[in-house]
N, C-alpha and C positions, 0 to 999 in steps of 0.2 A: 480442533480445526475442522473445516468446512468448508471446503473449496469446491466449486461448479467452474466449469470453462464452455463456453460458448465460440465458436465460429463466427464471425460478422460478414458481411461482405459492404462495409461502407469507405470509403475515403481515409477517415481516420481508425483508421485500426481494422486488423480483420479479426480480434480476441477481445470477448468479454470473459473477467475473471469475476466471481461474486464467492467472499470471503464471511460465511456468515457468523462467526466467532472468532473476529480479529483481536487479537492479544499478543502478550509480549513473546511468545514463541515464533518462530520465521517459519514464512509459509513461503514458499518458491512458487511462483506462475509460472517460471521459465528457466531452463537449467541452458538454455541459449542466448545467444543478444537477442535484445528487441527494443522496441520506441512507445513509450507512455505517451498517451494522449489525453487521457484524463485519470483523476482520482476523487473518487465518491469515497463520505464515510456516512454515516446517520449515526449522531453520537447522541444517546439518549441517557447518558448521564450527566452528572451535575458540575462536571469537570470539564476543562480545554483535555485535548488527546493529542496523541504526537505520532503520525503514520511514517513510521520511516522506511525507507526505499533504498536498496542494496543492489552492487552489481557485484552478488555475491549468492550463491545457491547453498554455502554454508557456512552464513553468518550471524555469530552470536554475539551479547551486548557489549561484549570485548570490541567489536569491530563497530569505528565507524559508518554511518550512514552516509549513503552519497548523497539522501532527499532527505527532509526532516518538512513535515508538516503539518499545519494546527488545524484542528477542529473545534472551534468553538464549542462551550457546552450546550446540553439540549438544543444541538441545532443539525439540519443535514445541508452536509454544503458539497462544493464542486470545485476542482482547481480542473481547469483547462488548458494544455498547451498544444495551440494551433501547429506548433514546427515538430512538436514529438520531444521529449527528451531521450537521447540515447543510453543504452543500458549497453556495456558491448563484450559482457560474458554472462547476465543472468541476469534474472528479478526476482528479487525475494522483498516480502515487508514485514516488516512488525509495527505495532500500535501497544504505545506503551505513554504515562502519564508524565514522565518527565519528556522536559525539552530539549532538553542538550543532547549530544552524540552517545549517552551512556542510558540506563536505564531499565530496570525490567519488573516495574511493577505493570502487573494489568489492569487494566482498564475496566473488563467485564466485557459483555456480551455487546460489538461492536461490528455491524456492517461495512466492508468496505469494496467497492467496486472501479474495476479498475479497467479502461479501454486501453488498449495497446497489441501491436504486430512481433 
């Protein structure tokens, strides 16, 4: 794991989180609530990826995910939401190659960037 945290001061979000070895281990951004505004991955492999998103600071593949989201393969994409989604005790993700709520194979070596307050 590889976590950087940034400060912002814009509109949507005042936190950039940049996760540069996103995998099936939970990396917590936030052991508080906060509001997602967006989510970046850059998936350079040959596979769909699954970023799942927990309002949970210690949650393992036992625990469902409250977000589950695809990344197409070899591609870097962007999910956007303008109203924020609320987290309202933590943010943790993992990035694992199944899609369902369960799962923990990794992925490999996977970017993911995430704006939120």
């Amino acid at each position: 794991m590889s976590l950087s945290k940034v400060t912002l001061s814009t509109r949507f979000g005042d936190k950039f989180a940049i996760e540069t070895d996103g995998g099936s281990t939970l990396t917590v951004l936030e052991s508080s609530s906060s509001t997602v505004f967006s989510v970046q991955a850059v998936n350079t492999t040959s596979s769909s990826i699954f970023v799942k998103l927990y309002n949970n600071a210690s949650a393992t593949e036992s625990n469902s995910p409250d977000m589950i989201l695809k990344f197409n393969a070899s591609k870097t994409q962007t999910y956007h939401f303008t109203e924020g989604i609320a987290f309202g005790t933590a943010l943790g993700l993992r990035c694992v190659t199944s899609p369902g709520t369960d799962g923990t194979s990794d992925p490999g070596t996977i970017v993911i960037k995430v704006v939120y307050d």
